[in-house]
N, C-alpha and C positions, 0 to 999 in steps of 0.2 A: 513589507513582505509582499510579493508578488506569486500568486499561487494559480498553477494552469492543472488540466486536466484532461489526457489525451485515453481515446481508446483504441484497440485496434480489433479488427474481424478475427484476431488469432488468438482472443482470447487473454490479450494483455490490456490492463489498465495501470497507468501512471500518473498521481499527483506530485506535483512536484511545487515546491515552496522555494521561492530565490530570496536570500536576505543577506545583510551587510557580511555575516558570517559567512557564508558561502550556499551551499545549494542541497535542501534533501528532497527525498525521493520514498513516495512510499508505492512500490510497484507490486500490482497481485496479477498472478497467474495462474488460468485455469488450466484443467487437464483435459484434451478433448475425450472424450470416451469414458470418464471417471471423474463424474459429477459429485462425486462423496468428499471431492478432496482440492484446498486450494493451496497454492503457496504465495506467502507475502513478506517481500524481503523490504528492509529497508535501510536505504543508502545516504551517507554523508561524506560533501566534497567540500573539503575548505580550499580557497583561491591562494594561489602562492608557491603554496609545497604539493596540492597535486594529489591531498591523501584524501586514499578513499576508504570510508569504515562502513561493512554491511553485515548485514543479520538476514536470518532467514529463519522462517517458523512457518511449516506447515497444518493446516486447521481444516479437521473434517467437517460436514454438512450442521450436524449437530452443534457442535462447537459455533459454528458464524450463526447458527440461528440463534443461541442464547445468545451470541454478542449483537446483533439486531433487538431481539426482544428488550437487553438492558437498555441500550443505547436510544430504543422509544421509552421504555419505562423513565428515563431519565429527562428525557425534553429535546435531546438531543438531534432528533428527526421522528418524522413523523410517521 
C-alpha cells in the first residue's frame, strides 16, 4: 500500500491509499468562514469497472475534538 498526503490553501486535505484493490481516499473539507463544521467524505475506486463508491459525514468542532481527545487517549498520535 502506497499512501500520499496532499493539502491545499482552499482548505482541502487528501489522503489517499493505492493498493492491489484499487484506490481510496479520505478527503476533508473545511468551510471558510464556519470553523464549527467540517466535512469528510470518503471515496473507493476499484481499477477495471471504473466504480466509484462515496460517503460523506459532516462533524462539528465538538465532535473532532472528542475524536482527537480518543485517538490520543488511544496511543494513536500524540
Amino acid at each position: 500500500m502506497q499512501t500520499t498526503f496532499n493539502a491545499s490553501p482552499s482548505g482541502q486535505a487528501i489522503i489517499q491509499n493505492t493498493t492491489a484493490a484499487g484506490i481510496e481516499k479520505l478527503v476533508v473539507n473545511l468551510h471558510p468562514g464556519n470553523d464549527s463544521l467540517i466535512d469528510v467524505q470518503i471515496k473507493e475506486e476499484t481499477p477495471g469497472d471504473g466504480m466509484l463508491v462515496s460517503s460523506t459525514i459532516s462533524i462539528n468542532q465538538e465532535g473532532l475534538q472528542k475524536l482527537v481527545e480518543w485517538l490520543r487517549d488511544q496511543g494513536a498520535i500524540q
